[in-house]
C-alpha positions, -999 to 999 in steps of 0.1 A, spaced: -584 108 28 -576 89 56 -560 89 93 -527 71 100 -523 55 132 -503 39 157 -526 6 150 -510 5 115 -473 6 126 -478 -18 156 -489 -46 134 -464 -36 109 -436 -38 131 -446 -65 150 -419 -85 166 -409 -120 150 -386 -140 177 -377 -179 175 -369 -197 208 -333 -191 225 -302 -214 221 -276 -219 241 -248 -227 216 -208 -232 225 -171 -233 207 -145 -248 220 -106 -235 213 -73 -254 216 -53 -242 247 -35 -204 240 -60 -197 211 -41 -216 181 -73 -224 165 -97 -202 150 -131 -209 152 -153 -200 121 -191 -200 132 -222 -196 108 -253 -180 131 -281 -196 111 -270 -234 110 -247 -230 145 -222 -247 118 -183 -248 130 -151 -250 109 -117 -244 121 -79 -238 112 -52 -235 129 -37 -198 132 -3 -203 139 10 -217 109 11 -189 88 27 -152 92 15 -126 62 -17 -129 45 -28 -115 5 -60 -105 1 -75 -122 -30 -109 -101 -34 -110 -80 -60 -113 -41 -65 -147 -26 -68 -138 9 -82 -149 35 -67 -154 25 -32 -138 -10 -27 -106 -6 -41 -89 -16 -11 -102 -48 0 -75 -61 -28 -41 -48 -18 -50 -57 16 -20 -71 35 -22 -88 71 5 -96 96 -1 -125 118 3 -101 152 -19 -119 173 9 -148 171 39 -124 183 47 -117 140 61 -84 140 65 -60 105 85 -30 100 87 -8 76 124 4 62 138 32 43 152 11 21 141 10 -14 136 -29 -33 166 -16 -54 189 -15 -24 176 -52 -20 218 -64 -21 227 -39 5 199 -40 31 212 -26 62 194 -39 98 210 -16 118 185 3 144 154 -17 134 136 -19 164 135 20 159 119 18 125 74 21 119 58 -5 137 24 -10 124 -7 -38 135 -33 -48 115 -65 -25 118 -95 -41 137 -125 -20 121 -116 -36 83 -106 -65 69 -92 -41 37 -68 -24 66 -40 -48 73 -2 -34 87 12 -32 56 -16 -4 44 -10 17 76 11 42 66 -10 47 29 -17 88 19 -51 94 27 -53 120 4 -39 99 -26 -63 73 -38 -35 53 -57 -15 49 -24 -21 17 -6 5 16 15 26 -10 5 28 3 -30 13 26 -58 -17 23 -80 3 28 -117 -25 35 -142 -5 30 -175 0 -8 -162 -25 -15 -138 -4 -28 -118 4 -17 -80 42 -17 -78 58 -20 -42 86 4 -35 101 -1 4 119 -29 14 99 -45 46 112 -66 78 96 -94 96 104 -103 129 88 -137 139 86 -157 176 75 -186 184 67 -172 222 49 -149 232 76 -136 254 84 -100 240 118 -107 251 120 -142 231 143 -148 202 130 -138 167 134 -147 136 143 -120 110 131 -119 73 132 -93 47 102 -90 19 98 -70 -12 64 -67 -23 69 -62 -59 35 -57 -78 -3 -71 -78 -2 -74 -117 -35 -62 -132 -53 -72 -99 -48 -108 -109 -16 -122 -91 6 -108 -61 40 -112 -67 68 -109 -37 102 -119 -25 114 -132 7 145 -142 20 172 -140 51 189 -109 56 220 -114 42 201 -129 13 200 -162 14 174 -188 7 160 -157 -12 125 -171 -32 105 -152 -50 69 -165 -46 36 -158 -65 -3 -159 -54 -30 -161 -81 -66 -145 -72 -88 -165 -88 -73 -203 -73 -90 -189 -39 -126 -178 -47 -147 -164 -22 -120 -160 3 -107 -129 25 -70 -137 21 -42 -158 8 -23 -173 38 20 -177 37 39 -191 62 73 -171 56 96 -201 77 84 -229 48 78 -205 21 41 -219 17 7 -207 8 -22 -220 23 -56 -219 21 -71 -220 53 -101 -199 50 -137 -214 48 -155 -196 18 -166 -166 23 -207 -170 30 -201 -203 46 -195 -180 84 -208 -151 99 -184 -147 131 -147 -158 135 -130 -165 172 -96 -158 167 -66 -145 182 -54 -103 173 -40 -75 188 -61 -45 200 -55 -20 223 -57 -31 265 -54 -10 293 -38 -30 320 -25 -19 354 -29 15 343 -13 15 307 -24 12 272 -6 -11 249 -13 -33 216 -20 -65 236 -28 -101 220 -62 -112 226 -90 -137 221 -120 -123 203 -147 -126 181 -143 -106 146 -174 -106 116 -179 -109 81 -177 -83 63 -210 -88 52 -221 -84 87 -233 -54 107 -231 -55 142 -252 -33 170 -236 -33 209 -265 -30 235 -245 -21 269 -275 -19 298 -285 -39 327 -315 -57 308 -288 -67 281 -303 -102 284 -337 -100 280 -341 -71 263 -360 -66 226 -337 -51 200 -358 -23 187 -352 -4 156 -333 24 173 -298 5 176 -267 13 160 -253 -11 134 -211 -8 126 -192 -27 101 -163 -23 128 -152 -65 124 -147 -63 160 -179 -47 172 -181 -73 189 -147 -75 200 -127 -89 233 -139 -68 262 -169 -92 269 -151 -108 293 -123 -96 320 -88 -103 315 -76 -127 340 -41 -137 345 -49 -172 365 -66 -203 344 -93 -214 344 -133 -195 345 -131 -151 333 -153 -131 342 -181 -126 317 -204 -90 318 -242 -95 322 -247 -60 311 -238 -65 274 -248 -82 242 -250 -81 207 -272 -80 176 -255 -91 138 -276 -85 109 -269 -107 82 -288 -108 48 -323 -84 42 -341 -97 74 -317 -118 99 -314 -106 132 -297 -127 160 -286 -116 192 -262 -128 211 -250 -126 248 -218 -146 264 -223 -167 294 -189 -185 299 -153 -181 293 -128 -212 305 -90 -211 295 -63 -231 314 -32 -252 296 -60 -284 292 -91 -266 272 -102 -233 258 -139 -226 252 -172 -195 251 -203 -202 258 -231 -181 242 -271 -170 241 -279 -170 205 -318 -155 197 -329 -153 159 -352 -125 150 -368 -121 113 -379 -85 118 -370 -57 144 -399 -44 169 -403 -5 172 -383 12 201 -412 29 218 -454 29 207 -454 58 186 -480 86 194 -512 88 173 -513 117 148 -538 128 149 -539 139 110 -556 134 80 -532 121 50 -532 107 17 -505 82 1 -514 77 -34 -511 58 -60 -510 23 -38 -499 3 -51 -472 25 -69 -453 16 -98 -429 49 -108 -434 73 -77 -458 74 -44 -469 107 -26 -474 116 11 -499 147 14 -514 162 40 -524 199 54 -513 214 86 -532 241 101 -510 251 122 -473 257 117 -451 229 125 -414 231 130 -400 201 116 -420 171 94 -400 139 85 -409 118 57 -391 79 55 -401 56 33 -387 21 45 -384 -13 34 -401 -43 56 -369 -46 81 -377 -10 92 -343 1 78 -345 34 60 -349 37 22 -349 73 18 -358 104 42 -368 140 37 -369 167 65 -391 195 62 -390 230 83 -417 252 92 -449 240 77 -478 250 72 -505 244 52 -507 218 25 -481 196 25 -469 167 2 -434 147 -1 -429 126 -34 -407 98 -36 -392 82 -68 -400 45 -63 -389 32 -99 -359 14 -83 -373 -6 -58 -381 -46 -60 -418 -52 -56 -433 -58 -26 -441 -43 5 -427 -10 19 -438 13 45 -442 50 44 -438 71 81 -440 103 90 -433 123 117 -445 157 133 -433 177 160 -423 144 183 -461 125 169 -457 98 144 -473 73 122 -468 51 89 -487 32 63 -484 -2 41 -474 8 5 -471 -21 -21 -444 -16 -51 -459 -31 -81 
């Protein structure tokens, strides 16, 4: 038997920081470039984002859970591209009617998934085969379109600015292989019926088409070539008073990122701890900061916020913004970037004073925690955790007393080193286990 101590846990958890850079991005003037920026190298691609109107996502479904990061459909809203929804079915495609369409469902691309765009809005929560645009058919595997949609394009961001007006059936992503969609005028006209295979755009997000030329483009770097993306969207603003979808430039994540937002006056110098919050909300990190300004030239930029992205097993970096500039000449954010390989503890954990066994270590198939309490305690928490910190697997316990033990099936894990914590009426304390 043996004690487990705060000692143990400290030089566990140990924090691992590398020196602070100060890193930068510049933009063309009104945000037409989108920035692509990979944490680890600092490395930079770019594409223009106001060439294209409607994008395809060309991931594929992961059934159960990841079904719809493929029928994903995006609107280009940050550049003033518009999408309605009609009553109208595909099969009233000869007789499309206009009339009243500023009245008809507006929708805007959602800005906590990539696998949200406008088009999948309006889907039945309720109905797994409904993904807004169109129905999951399981005889053909197909999802088949139904509605008739309307895009209404500008080329200025003036609200009140001519647009452009195009009608688009969505007919079918066939067996989760190709999309496969019309487009045309109105009335008809130049009416082209286009097609987007998956597989020519590997380890991308989306397909992009520009619905003027009737082109596809691929625009994306791959997929695990960036970690953050500075771009233009639409989110909801409050300004003078009033809440409205608003165009804005921000910074939006991989989905293979997390993202934790630390909002307190030491946001700079503060160590992230093991107590933050990490969302897969792509814009955790978002617009807000800075403070809209309506003149050119330097925004505002909070001191009181900053952010930490996880990225892989063990990548922490946390970043902080220092400088916004826009004005007709140049467009650019300056940033605090901080690499850490492993998260401290948020507080020194209180000895416990107890005397408790972890056997067998190493463990191959299972590992046990026992201990005995003489007196009655209300609440005992058991985690076993990997070497970032981030819980494996937890068990609560009420009211013990006594002997106590907590078993934990370990057959699944990779070898190597794990950590085993407990905790006891507010006192904790953890041990090394090795996974054979």
């Amino acid at each position: 038997m043996k004690k487990l101590s705060l000692i143990i846990l400290a030089l566990i958890l140990r924090i691992s920081a590398f020196s602070q850079t100060a890193d930068s991005v510049s933009m063309l003037p009104g945000t037409v470039m989108d920035v692509y920026y990979n944490l680890t190298t600092g490395h930079i691609d770019t594409a223009r984002n106001n060439n294209w109107h409607i994008a395809f996502a060309v991931r594929k479904a992961q059934p159960p859970l990841k079904t719809m990061q493929a029928a994903s459909i995006l609107v280009n809203d940050g550049r003033s591209v518009e999408l309605y929804k009609s009553n109208s079915l595909i099969s009233d495609w000869n007789t499309f009617d206009t009339a009243g369409w500023n009245g008809w469902s507006h929708t805007y691309n959602s800005d906590s998934s990539w696998d949200i765009g406008a088009f999948n809005q309006e889907r039945s929560l309720s109905n797994p085969f409904d993904y807004g645009w169109g129905q999951y058919n399981m005889a053909t595997k197909d999802v088949t379109g139904s509605n008739i949609w309307l895009l209404a394009i500008s080329t200025s961001p003036n609200p009140n600015a001519p647009k452009t007006l195009k009608k688009l059936a969505i007919h079918k992503i066939a067996y989760d292989t190709m999309w496969v969609f019309t487009l045309s005028n109105i009335d008809g006209s130049d009416s082209t019926t286009m097609t987007i295979r998956k597989s020519e755009y590997s380890n991308k997000l989306f397909a992009y088409v520009n619905v003027l030329n009737k082109t596809v483009i691929d625009r994306e770097p791959p997929l695990n070539t960036w970690d953050l993306v500075f771009t233009r969207y639409k989110s909801l603003v409050t300004l003078f008073g009033q809440t409205i979808m608003y165009p804005v430039m921000g910074v939006l994540q991989n989905p293979t990122a997390i993202v934790a937002k630390y909002e307190k006056p030491d946001a700079r110098t503060f160590t992230p701890d093991t107590n933050l919050v990490f969302k897969s909300k792509i814009a955790q990190m978002g617009w807000d900061w800075k403070v809209i300004t309506v003149t050119p030239g330097a925004w505002p930029v909070r001191d009181s916020l900053s952010y930490i992205i996880k990225k892989g097993n063990n990548q922490y970096y946390k970043i902080y913004f220092t400088e916004y500039y826009a004005d007709q000449t140049k467009q650019y954010i300056k940033f605090n970037k901080t690499f850490y390989s492993i998260l401290t503890a948020a507080n020194e954990l209180v000895k416990l004073e107890q005397n408790v066994n972890v056997f067998p270590n190493p463990a191959t198939d299972k590992v046990t925690l026992q201990t005995t309490f003489t007196n009655t305690v209300s609440k005992v928490t058991v985690q076993l955790m990997d070497m970032t910190g981030r819980s494996i697997e937890s068990k609560i316990f009420d009211q013990v007393n006594g002997l106590f033990s907590a078993e934990f099936d370990t057959k699944q894990l990779q070898s190597g080193i794990y950590f085993l914590r407990i905790e006891a009426d507010g006192k904790s304390a953890a041990s090394k286990l090795v996974i054979n």
